[in-house]
Structure formats: C-alpha cells, structure tokens
C-alpha positions as CSV (number, residue, x, y, z in Angstrom):
1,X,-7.1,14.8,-18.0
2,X,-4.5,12.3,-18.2
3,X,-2.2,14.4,-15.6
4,X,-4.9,14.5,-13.2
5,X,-5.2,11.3,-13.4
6,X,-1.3,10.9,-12.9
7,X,-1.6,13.6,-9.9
8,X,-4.1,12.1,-8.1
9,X,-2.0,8.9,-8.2
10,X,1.2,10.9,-6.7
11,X,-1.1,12.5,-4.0
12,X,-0.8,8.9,-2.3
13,X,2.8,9.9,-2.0
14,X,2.5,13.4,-0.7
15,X,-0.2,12.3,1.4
16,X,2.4,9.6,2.8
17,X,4.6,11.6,4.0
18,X,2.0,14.3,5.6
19,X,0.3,11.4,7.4
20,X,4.0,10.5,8.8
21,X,4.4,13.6,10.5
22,X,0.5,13.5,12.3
23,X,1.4,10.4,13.8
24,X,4.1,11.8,15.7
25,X,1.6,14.2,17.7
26,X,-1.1,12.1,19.0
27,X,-3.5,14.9,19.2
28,X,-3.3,14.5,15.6
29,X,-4.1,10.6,15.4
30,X,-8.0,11.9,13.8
31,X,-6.2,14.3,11.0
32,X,-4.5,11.2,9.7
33,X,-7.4,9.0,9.8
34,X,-9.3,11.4,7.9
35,X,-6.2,12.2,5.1
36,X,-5.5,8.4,5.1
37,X,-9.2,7.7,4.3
38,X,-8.8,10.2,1.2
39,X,-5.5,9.0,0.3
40,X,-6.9,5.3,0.0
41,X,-9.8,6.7,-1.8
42,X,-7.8,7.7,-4.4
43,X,-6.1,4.5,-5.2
44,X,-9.7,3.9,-6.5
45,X,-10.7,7.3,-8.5
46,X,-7.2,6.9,-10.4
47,X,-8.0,4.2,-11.7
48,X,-12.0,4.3,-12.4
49,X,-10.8,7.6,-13.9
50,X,-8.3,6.3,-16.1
51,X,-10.5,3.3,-17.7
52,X,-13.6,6.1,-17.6
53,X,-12.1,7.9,-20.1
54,X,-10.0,5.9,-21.8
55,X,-6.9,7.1,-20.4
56,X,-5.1,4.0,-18.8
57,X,-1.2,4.9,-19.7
58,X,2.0,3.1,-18.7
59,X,2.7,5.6,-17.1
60,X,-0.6,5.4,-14.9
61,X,0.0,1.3,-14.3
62,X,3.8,1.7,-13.2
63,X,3.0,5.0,-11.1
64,X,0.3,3.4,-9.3
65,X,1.6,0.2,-7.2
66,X,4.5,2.5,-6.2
67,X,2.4,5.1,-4.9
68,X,0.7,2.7,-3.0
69,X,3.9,1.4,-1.4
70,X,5.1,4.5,-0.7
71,X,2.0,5.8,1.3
72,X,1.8,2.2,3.0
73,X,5.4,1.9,3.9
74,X,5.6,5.8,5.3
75,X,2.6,4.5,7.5
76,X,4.0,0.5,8.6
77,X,6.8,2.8,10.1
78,X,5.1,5.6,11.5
79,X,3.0,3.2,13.6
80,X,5.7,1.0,14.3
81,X,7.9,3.8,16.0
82,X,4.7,5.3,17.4
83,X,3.3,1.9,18.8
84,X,6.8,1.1,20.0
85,X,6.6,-2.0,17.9
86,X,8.6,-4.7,16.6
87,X,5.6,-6.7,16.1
88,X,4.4,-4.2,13.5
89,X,8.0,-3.4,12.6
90,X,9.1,-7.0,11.9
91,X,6.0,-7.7,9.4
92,X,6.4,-4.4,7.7
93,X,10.3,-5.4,7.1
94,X,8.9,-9.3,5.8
95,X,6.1,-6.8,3.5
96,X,8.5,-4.5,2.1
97,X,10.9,-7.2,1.0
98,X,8.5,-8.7,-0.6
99,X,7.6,-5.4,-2.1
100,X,11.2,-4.9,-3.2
101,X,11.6,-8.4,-4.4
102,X,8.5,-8.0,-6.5
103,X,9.4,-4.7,-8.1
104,X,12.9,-6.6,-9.1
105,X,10.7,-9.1,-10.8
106,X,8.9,-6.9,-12.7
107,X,12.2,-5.3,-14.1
108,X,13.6,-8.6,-14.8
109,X,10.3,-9.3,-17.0
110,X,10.3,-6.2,-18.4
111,X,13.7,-6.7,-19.8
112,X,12.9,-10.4,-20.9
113,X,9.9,-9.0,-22.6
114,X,7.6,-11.2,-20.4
115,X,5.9,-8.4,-18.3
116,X,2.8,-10.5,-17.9
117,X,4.4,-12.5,-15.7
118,X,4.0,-9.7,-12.8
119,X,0.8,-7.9,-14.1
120,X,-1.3,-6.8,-11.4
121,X,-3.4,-9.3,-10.5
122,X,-6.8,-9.6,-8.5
123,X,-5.6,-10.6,-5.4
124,X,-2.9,-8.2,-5.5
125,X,-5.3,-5.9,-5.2
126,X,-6.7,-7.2,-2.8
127,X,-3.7,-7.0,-1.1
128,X,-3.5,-3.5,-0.9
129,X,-7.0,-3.0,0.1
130,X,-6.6,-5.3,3.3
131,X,-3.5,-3.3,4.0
132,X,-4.7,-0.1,3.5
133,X,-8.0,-1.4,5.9
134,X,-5.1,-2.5,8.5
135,X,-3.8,0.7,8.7
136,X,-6.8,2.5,8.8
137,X,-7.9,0.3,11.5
138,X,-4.6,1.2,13.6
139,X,-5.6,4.8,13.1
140,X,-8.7,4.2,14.2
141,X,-7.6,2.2,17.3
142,X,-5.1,5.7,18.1
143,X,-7.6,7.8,17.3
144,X,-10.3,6.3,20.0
145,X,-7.0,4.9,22.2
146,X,-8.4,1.9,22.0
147,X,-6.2,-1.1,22.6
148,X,-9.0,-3.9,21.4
149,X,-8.9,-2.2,17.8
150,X,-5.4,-1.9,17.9
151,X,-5.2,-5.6,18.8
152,X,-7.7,-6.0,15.9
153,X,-5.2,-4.2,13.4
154,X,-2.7,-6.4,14.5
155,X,-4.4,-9.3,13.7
156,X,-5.1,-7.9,10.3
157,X,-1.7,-6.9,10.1
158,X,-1.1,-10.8,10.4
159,X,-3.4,-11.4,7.5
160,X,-2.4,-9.0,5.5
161,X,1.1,-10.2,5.5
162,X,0.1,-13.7,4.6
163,X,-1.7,-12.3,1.7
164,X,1.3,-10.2,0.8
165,X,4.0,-13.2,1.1
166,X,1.3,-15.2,-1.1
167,X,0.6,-13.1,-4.0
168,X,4.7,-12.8,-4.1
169,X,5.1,-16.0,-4.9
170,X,2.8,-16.8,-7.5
171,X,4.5,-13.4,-9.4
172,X,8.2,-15.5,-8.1
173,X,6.6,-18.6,-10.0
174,X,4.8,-17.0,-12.9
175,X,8.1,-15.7,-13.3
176,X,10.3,-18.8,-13.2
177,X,7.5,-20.5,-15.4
178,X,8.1,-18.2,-18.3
C-alpha cells in the first residue's frame, strides 16, 4: 500500500509533464483541465491515504511538496509561453525562487538537525491549493477562451504569489530563529 501511496504522489509529476504537451495544441486546452483536475486531486488522496492507514513515511512527506512543484512549475511555464506572458512568466520566476530558496532551507535544517524549522505548515498548504485553483482557473479561461477568467487567474496568480513570498519567509525566519 505504501508504494501506491508513493505512486500516486509521482503521478503529479508524470501528469506534469503530459499536461505540458496539451497546452501546446489548443484543441486540447479541455484534456488538461480534466488531467490537471485529477492530478490536483491526488495531492489530496496521497495523503488521506497515507494517515488512513497508517502509512505516512519520510519518504511520502519529502516526495510530496516536490511533486507538487514539479506539476505546478511544468504548468506556470506552459501557460506562460502559451499566453505569451511575462506577466505569468515573471511571478512564476519570483514563485519558483522561492520554491528553490525553501527547498535549500529545508536541507540546511536537515543537516543542523532542526527540520522543524521548515515542516509543512497550514498555510503552506494552502499555498498550493490557491495555486493549483489559479491554474485550473487559467485552464478553464483557455478552455472556454475566455479572457474575463483568464483575467481572473491572473489576479489569483497575484494572490497566490503573495501567499507564496509569505509563507517563505516565516520558514526564512523560523530558520534564523533556531
């Protein structure tokens, strides 16, 4: 059960890239709502699944947040070249720094023995639900070519980014505190 659990996780990855490719074809905008809506169900059932049964693993709680920045940086670039962007492009580059930033964190703690310091958090999760909604909603907007949800998305896009910047800095100072 436990590599079920560990596969559904790494489907976010494979999903990722799949989802890349649709958004190149824009008769294919619906196909990569649909596989993006499963995708970001998962980040869910991995999880349930794993405390379900018992099964949470280090494995499962390092595998996880990666998974989820894979699949959400393979989209923040697909719609950025898609959309012709550098509105989306810009804030996915400030998001994935942070990303990067906070996965250097996390090692640093890890080898101070202070891993708490960066331990998933509420909000963080949060975090990734509003960006997985933003993207969703830009697929959404593509898929009805609509430009009022795609102005919409963007506007989440803005939020989402202010969430992102916030929650790494509280890890930067929970960090520096310890």
């Amino acid at each position: 059960m436990s590599l079920f659990i560990n596969l559904i996780t790494v489907s976010r990855i494979v999903f990722g890239a799949i989802i890349f490719v649709l958004i190149t074809k824009s008769d294919m905008y619906w196909y990569a709502f649909v596989i993006f809506f499963i995708a970001s169900i998962t980040d869910y059932f991995d999880g349930y699944l794993a405390r379900k049964y018992n099964l949470v693993s280090q494995l499962g709680e390092i595998l996880d947040p990666i998974a989820d920045k894979i699949l959400i940086v393979f989209l923040l670039f697909a719609l950025s070249v898609n959309l012709t962007s550098y509105y989306i492009g810009f804030v996915s580059a400030l998001i994935i720094t942070r990303e990067i930033w906070v996965g250097a964190l996390r090692d640093f703690n890890a080898r101070q023995n202070k891993s708490d310091a960066t331990k998933v958090t509420f909000l963080a999760k949060i975090k990734t639900a509003i960006q997985l909604f933003t993207i969703s909603t830009y697929l959404l907007g593509l898929g009805m070519n609509n430009m009022l949800v795609l102005l919409l998305a963007d506007i989440l896009l803005f939020l989402s980014l202010i969430i992102t910047i916030y929650t790494g800095f509280i890890y930067s100072l929970n960090t520096l505190k310890k």
